[in-house]
HTML snippet that shows the backbone in 3Dmol.js (N, CA, C, O; Angstrom):
<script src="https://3Dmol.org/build/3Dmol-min.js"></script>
<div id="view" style="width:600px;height:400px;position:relative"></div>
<script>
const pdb = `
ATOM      1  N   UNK A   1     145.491  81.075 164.186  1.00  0.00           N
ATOM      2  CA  UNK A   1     144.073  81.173 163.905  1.00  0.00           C
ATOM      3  C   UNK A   1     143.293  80.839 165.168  1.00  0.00           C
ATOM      4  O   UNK A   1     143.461  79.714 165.639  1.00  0.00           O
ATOM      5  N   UNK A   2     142.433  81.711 165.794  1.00  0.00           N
ATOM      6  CA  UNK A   2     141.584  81.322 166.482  1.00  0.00           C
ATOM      7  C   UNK A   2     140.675  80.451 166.492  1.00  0.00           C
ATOM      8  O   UNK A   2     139.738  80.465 165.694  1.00  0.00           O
ATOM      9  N   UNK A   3     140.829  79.606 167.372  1.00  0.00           N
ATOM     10  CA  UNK A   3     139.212  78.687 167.026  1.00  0.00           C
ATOM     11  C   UNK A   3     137.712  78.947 167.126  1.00  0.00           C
ATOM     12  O   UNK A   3     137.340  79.576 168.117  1.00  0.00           O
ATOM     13  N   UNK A   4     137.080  78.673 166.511  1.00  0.00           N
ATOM     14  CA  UNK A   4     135.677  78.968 166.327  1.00  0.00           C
ATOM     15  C   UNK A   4     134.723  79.020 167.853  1.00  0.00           C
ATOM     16  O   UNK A   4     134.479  78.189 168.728  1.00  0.00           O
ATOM     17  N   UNK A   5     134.374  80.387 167.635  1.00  0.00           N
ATOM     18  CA  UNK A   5     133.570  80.453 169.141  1.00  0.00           C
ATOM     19  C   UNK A   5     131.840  80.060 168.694  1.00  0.00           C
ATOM     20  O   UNK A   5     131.179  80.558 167.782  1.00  0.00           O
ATOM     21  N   UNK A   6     131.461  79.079 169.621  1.00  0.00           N
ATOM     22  CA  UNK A   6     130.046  78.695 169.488  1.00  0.00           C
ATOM     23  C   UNK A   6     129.299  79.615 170.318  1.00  0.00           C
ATOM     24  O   UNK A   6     129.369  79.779 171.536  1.00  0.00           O
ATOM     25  N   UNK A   7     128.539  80.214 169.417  1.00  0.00           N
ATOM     26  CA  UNK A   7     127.840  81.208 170.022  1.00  0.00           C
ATOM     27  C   UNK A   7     126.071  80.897 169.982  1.00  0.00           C
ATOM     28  O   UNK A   7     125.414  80.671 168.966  1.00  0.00           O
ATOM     29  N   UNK A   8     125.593  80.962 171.316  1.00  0.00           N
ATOM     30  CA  UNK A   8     123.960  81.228 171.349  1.00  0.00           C
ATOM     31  C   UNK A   8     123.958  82.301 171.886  1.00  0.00           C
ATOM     32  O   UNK A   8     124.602  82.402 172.930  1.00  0.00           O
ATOM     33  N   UNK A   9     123.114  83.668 171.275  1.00  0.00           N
ATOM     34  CA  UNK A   9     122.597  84.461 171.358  1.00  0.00           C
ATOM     35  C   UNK A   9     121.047  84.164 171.543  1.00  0.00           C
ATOM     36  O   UNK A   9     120.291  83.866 170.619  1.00  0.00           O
ATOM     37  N   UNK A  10     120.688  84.291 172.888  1.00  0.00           N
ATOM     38  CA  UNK A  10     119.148  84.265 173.133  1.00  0.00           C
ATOM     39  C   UNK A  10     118.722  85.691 172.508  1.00  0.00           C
ATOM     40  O   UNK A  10     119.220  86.813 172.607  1.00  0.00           O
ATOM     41  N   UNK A  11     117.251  85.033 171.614  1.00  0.00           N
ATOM     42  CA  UNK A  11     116.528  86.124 171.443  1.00  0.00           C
ATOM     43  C   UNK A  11     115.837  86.887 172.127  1.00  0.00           C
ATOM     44  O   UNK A  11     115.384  87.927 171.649  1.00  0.00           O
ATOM     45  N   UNK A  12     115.589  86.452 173.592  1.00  0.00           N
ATOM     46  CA  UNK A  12     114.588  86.644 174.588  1.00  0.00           C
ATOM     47  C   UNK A  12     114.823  87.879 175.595  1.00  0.00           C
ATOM     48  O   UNK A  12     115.766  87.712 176.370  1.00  0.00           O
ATOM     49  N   UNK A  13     114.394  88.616 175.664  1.00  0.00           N
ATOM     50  CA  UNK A  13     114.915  89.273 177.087  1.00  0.00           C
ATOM     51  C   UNK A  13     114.172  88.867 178.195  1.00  0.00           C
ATOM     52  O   UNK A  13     113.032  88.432 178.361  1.00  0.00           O
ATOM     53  N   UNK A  14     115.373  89.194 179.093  1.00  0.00           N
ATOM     54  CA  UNK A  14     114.937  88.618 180.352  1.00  0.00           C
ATOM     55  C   UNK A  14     115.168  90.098 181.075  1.00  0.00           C
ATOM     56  O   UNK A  14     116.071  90.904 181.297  1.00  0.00           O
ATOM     57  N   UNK A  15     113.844  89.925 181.277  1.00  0.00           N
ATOM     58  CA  UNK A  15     113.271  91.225 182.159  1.00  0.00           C
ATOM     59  C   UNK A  15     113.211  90.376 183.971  1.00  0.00           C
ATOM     60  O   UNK A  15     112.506  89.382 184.146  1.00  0.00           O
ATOM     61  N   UNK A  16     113.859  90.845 184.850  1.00  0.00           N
ATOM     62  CA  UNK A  16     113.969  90.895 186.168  1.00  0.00           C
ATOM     63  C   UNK A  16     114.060  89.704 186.501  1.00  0.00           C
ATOM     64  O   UNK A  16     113.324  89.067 187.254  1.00  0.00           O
ATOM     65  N   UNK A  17     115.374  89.233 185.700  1.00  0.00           N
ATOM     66  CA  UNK A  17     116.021  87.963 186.443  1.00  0.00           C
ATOM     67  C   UNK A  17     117.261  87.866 187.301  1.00  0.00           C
ATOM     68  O   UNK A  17     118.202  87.073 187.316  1.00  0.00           O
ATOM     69  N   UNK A  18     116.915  89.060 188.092  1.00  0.00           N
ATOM     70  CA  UNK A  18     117.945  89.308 189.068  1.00  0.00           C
ATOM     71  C   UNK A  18     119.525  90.166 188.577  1.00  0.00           C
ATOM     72  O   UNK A  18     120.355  90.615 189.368  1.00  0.00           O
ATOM     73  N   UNK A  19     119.574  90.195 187.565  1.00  0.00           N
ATOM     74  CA  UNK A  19     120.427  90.865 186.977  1.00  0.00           C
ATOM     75  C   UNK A  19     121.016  92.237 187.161  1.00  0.00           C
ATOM     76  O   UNK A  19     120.797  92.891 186.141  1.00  0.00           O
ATOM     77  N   UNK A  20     121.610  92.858 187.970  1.00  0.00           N
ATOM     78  CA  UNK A  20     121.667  94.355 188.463  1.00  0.00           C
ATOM     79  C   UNK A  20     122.224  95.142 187.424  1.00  0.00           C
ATOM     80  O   UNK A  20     123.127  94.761 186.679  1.00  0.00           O
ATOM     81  N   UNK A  21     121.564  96.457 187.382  1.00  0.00           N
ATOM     82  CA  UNK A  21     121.770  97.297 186.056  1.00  0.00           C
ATOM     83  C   UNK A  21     123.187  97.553 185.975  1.00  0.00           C
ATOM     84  O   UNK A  21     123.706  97.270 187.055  1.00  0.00           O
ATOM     85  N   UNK A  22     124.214  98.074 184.933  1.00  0.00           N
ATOM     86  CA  UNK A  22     125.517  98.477 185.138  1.00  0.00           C
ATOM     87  C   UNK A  22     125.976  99.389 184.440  1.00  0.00           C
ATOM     88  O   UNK A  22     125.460  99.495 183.328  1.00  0.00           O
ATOM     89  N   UNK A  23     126.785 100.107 184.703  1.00  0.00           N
ATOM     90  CA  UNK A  23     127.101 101.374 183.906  1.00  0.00           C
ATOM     91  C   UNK A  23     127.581 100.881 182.418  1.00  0.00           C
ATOM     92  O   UNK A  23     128.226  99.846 182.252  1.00  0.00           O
ATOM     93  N   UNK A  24     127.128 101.876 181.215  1.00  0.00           N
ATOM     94  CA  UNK A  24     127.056 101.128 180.070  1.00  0.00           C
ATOM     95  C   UNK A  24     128.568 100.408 179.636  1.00  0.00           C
ATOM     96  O   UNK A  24     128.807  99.384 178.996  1.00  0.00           O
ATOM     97  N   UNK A  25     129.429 101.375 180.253  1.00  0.00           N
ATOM     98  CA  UNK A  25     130.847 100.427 180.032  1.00  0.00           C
ATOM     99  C   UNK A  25     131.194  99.389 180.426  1.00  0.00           C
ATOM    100  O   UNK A  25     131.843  98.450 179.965  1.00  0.00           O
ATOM    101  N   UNK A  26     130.733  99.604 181.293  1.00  0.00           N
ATOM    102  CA  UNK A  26     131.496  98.473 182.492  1.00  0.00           C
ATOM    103  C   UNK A  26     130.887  96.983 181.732  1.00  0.00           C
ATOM    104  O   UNK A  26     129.935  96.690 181.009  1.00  0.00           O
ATOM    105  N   UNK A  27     132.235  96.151 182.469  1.00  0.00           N
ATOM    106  CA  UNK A  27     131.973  94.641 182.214  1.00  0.00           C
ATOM    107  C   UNK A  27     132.789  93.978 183.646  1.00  0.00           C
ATOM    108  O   UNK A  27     133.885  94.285 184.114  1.00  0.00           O
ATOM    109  N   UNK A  28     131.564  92.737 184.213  1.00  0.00           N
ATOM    110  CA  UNK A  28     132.018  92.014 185.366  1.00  0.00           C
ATOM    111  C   UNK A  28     132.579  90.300 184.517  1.00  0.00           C
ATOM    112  O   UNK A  28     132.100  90.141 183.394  1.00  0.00           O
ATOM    113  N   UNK A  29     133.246  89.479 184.891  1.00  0.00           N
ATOM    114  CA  UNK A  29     133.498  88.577 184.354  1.00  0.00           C
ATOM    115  C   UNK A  29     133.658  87.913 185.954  1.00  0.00           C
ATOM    116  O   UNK A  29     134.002  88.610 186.908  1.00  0.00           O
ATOM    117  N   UNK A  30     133.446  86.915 186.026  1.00  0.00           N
ATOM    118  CA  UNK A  30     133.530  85.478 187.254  1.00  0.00           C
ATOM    119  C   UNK A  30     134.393  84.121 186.394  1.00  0.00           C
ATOM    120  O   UNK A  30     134.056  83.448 185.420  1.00  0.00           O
ATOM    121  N   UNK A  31     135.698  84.104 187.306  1.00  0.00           N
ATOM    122  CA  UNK A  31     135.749  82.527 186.072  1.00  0.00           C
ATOM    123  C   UNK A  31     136.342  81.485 187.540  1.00  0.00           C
ATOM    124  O   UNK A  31     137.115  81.826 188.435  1.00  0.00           O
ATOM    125  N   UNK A  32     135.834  80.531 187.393  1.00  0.00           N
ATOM    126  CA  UNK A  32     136.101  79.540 188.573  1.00  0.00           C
ATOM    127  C   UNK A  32     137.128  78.717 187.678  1.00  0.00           C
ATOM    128  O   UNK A  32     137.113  78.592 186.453  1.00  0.00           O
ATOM    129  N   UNK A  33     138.148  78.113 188.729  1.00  0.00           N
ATOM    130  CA  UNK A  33     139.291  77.686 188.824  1.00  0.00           C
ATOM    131  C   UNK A  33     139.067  76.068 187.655  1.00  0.00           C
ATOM    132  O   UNK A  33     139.981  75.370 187.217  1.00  0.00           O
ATOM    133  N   UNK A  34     137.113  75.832 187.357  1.00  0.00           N
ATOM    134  CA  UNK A  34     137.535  75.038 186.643  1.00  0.00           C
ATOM    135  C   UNK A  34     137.007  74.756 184.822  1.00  0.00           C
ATOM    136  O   UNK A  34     136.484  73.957 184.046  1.00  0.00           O
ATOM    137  N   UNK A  35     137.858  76.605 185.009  1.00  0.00           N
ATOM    138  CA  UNK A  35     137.465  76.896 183.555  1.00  0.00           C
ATOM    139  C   UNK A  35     135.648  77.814 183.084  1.00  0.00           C
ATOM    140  O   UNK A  35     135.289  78.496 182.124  1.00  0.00           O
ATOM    141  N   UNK A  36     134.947  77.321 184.369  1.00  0.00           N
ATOM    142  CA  UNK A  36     133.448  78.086 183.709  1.00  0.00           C
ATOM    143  C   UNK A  36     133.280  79.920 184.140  1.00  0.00           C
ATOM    144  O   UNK A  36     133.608  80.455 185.199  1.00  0.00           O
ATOM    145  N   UNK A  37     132.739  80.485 183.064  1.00  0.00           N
ATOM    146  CA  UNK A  37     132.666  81.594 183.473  1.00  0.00           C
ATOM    147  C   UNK A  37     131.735  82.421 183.648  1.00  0.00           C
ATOM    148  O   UNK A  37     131.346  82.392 182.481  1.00  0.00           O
ATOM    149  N   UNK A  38     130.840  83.359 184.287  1.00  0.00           N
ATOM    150  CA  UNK A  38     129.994  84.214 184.265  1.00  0.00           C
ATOM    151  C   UNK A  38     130.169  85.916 184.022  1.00  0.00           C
ATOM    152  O   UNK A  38     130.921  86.572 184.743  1.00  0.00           O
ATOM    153  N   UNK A  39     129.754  86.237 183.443  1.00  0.00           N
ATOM    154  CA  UNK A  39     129.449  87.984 183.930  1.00  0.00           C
ATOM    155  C   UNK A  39     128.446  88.451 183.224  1.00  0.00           C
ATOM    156  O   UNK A  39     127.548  87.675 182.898  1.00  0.00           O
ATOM    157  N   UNK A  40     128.401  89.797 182.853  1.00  0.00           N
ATOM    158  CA  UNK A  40     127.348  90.903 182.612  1.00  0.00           C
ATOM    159  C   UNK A  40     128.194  92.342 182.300  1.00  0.00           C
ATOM    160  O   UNK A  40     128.952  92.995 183.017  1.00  0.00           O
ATOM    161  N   UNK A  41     127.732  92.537 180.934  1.00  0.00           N
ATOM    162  CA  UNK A  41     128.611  93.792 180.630  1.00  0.00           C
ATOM    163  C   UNK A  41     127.297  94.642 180.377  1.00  0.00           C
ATOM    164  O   UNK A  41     126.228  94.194 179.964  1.00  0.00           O
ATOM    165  N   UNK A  42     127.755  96.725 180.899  1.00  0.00           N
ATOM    166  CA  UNK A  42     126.507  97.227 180.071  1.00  0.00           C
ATOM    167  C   UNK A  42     126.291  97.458 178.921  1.00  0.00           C
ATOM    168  O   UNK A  42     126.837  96.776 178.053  1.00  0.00           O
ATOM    169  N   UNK A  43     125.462  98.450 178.615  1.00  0.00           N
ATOM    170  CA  UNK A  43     124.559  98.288 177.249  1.00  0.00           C
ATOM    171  C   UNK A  43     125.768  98.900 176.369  1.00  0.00           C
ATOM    172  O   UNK A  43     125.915  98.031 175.509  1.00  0.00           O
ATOM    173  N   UNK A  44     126.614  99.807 176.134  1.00  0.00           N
ATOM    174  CA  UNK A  44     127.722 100.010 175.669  1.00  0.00           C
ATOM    175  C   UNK A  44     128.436  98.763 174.345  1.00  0.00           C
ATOM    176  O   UNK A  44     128.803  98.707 173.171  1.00  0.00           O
ATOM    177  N   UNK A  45     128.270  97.927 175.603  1.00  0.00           N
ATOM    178  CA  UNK A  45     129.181  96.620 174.624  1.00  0.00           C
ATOM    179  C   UNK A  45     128.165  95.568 173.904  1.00  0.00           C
ATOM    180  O   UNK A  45     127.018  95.276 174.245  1.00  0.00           O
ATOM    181  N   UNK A  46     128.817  95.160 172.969  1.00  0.00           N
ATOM    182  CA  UNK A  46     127.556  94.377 172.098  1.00  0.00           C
ATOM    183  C   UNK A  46     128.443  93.089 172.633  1.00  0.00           C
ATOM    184  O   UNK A  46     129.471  93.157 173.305  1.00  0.00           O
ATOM    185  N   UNK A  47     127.831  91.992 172.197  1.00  0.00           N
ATOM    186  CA  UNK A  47     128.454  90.623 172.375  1.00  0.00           C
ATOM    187  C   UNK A  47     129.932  90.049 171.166  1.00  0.00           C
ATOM    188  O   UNK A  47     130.746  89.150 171.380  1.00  0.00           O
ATOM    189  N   UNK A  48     129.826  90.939 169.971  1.00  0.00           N
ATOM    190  CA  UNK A  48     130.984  91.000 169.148  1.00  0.00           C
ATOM    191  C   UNK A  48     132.169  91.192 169.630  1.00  0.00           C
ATOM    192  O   UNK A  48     133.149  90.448 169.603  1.00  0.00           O
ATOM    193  N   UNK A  49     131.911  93.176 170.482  1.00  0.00           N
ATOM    194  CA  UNK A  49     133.195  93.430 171.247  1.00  0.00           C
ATOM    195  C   UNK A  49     133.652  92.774 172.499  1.00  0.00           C
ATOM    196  O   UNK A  49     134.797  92.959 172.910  1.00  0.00           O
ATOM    197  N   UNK A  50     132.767  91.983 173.147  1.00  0.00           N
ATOM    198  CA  UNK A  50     133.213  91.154 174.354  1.00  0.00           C
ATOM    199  C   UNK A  50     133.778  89.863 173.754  1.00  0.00           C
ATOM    200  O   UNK A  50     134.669  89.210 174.298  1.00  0.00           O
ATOM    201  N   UNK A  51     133.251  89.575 172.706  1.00  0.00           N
ATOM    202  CA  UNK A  51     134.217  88.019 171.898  1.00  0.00           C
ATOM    203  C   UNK A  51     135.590  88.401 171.666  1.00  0.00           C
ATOM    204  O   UNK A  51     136.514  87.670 172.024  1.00  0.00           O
ATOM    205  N   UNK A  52     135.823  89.814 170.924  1.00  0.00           N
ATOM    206  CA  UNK A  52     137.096  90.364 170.099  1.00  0.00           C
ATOM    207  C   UNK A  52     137.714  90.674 171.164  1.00  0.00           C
ATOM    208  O   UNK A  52     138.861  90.230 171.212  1.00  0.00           O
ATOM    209  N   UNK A  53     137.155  91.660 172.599  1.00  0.00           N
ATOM    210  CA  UNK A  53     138.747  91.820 173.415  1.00  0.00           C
ATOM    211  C   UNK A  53     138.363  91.367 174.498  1.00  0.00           C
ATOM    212  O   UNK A  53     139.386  90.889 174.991  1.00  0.00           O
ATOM    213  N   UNK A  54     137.079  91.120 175.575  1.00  0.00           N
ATOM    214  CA  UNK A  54     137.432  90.798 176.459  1.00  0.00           C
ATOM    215  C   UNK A  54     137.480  89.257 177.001  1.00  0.00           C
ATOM    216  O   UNK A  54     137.980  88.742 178.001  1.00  0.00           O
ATOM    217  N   UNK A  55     136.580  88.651 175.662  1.00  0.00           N
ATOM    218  CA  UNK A  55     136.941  86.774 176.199  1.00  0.00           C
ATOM    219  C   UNK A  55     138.720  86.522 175.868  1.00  0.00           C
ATOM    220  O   UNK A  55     139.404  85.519 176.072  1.00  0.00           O
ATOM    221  N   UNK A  56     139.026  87.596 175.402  1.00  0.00           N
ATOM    222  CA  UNK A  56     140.524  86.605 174.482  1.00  0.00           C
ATOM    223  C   UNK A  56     141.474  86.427 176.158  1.00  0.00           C
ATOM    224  O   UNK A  56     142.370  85.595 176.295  1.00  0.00           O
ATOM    225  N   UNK A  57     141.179  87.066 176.903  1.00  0.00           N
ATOM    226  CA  UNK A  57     141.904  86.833 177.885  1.00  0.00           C
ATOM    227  C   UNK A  57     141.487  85.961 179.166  1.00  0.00           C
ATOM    228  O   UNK A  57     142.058  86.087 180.249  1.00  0.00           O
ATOM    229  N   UNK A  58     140.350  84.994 178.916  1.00  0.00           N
ATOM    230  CA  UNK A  58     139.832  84.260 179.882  1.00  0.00           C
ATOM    231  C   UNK A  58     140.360  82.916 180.266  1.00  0.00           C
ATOM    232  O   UNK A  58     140.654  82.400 181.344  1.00  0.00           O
ATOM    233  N   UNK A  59     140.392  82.356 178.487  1.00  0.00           N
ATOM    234  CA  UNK A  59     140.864  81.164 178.618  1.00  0.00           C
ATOM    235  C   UNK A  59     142.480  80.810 178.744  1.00  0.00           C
ATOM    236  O   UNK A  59     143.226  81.504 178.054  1.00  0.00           O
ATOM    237  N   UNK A  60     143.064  79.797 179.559  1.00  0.00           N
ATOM    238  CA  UNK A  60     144.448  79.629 179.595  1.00  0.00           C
ATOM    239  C   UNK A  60     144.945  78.910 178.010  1.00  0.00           C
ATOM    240  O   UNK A  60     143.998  78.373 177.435  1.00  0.00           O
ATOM    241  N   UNK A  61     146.030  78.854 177.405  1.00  0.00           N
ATOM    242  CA  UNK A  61     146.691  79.279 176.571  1.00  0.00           C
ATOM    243  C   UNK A  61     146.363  77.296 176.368  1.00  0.00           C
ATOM    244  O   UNK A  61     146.507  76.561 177.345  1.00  0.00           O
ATOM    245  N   UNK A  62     145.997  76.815 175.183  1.00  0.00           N
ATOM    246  CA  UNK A  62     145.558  75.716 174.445  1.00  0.00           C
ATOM    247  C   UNK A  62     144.207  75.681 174.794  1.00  0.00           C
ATOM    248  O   UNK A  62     143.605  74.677 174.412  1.00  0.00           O
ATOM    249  N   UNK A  63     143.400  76.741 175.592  1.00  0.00           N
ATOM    250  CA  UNK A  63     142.016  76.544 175.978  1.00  0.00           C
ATOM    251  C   UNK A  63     141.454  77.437 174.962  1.00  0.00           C
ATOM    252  O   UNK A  63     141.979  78.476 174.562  1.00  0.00           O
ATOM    253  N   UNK A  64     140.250  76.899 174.551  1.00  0.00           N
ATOM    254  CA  UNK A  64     139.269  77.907 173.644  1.00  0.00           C
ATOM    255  C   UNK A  64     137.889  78.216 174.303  1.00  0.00           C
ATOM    256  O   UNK A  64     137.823  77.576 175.352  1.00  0.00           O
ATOM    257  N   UNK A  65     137.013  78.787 174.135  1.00  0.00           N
ATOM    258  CA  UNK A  65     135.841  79.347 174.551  1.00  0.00           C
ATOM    259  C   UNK A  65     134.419  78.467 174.119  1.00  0.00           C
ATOM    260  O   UNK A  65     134.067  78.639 172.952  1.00  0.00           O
ATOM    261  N   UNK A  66     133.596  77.570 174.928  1.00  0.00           N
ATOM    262  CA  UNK A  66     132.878  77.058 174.099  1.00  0.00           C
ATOM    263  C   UNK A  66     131.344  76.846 175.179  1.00  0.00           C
ATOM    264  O   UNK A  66     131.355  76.853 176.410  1.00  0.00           O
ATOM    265  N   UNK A  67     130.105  76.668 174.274  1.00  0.00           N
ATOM    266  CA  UNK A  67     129.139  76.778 175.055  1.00  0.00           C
ATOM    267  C   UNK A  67     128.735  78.142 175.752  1.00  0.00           C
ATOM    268  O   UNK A  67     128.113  78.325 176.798  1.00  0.00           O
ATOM    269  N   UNK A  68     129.266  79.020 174.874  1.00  0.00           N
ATOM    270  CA  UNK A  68     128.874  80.171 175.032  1.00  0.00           C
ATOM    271  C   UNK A  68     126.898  80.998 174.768  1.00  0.00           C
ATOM    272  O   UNK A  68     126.224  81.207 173.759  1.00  0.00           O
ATOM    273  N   UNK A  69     126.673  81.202 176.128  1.00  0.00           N
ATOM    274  CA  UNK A  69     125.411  81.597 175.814  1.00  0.00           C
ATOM    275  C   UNK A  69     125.560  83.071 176.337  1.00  0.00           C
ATOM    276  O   UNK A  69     126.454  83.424 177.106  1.00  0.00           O
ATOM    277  N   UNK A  70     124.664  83.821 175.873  1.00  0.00           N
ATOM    278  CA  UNK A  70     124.115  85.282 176.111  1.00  0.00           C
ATOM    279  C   UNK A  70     122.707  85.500 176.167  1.00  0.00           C
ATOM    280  O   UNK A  70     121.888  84.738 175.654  1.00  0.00           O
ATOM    281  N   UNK A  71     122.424  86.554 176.799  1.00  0.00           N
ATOM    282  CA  UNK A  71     120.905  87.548 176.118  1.00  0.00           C
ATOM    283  C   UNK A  71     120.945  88.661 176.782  1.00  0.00           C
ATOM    284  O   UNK A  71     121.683  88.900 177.737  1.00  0.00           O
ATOM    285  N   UNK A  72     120.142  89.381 176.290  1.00  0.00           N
ATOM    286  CA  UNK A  72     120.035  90.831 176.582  1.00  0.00           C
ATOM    287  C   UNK A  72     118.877  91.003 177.988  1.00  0.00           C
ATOM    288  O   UNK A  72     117.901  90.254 178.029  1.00  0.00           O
ATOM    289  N   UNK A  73     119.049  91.782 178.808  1.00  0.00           N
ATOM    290  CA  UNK A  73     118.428  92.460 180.052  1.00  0.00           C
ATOM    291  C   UNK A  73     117.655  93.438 179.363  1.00  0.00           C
ATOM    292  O   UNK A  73     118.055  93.934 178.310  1.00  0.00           O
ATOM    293  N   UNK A  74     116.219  93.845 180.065  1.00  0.00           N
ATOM    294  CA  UNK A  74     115.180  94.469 180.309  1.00  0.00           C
ATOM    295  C   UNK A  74     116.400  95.972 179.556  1.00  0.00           C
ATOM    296  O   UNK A  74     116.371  96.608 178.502  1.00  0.00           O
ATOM    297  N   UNK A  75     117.351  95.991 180.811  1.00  0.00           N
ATOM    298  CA  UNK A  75     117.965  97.499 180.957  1.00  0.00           C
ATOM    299  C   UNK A  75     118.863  97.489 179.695  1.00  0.00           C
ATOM    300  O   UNK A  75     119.232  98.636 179.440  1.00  0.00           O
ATOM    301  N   UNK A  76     119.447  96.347 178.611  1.00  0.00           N
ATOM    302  CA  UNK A  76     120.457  96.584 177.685  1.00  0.00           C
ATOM    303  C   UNK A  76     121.691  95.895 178.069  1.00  0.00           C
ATOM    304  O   UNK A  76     122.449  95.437 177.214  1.00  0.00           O
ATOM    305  N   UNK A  77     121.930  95.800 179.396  1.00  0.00           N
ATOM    306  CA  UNK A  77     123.128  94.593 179.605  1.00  0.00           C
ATOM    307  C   UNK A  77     123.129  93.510 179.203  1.00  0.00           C
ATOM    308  O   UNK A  77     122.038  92.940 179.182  1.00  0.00           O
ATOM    309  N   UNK A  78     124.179  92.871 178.781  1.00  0.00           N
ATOM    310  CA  UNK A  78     124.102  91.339 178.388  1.00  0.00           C
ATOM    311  C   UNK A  78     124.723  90.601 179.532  1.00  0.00           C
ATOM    312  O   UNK A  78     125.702  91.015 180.154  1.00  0.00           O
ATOM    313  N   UNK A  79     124.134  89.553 179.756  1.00  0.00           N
ATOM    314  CA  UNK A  79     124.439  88.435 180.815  1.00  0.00           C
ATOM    315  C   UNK A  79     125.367  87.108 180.011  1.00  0.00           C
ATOM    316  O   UNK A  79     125.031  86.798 178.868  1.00  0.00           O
ATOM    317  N   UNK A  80     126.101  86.645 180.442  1.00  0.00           N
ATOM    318  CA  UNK A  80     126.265  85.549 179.639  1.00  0.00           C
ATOM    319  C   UNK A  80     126.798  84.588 180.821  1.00  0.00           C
ATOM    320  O   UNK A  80     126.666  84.769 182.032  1.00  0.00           O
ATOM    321  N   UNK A  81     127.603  83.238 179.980  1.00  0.00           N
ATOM    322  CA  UNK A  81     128.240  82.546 180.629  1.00  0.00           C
ATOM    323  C   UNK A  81     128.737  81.473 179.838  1.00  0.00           C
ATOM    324  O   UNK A  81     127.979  81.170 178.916  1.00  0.00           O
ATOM    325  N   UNK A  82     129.810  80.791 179.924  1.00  0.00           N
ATOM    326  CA  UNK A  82     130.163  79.512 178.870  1.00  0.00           C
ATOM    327  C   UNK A  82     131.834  79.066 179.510  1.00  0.00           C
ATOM    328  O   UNK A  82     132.303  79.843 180.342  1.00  0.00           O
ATOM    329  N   UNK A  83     132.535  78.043 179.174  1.00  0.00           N
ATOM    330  CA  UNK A  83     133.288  77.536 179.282  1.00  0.00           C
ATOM    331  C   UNK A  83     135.122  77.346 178.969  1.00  0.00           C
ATOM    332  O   UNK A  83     135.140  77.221 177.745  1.00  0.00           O
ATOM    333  N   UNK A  84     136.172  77.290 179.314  1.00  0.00           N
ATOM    334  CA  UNK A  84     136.974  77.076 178.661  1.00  0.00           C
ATOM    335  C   UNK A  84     137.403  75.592 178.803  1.00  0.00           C
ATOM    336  O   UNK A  84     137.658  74.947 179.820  1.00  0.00           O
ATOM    337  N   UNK A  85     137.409  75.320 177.812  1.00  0.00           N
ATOM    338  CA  UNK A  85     137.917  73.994 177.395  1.00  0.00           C
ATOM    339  C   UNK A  85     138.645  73.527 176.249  1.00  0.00           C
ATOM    340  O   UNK A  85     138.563  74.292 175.288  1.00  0.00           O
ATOM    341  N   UNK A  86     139.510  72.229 176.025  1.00  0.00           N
ATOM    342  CA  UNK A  86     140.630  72.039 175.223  1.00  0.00           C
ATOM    343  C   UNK A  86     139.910  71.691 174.120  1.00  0.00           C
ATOM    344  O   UNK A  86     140.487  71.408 173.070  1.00  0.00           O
TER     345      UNK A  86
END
`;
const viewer = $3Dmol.createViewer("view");
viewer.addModel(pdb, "pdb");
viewer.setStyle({}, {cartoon: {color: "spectrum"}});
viewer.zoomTo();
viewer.render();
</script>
């Protein structure tokens, strides 16, 4: 059983916070060596399908996903960023 992902979904868009537009598929992910992660996927992907396939491979194996925030861009990309931890 997976553990429960804490999710904030900002309601807000953030119109021109530096965020560069991206092709609607595409997804960038950043994860530093101590567990935190960043990226930006385009408008294509909702924040459901980035929970279901592309976080499952971020965290190392007893790590779960937590402090997860998002929101949506001016252009439809979502920005996010959040943590792996035990």
């Amino acid at each position: 059983m997976r553990p429960a992902l804490t999710l904030l979904l900002a309601a807000m868009t953030l119109a021109g916070c530096g965020a560069m537009p991206m092709a609607p598929n595409e997804v960038k992910i950043t994860k530093s060596p101590r567990g935190y992660f960043t990226g930006q996927s385009g408008s294509d992907w909702t924040l459901q399908e980035l929970c279901d396939h592309s976080f499952t491979m971020l965290c190392d194996d007893g790590l779960h996903i937590t402090n997860l925030m998002a929101a949506q861009t001016g252009q439809g990309d979502l920005v996010f960023n959040g943590w792996c931890a035990g």
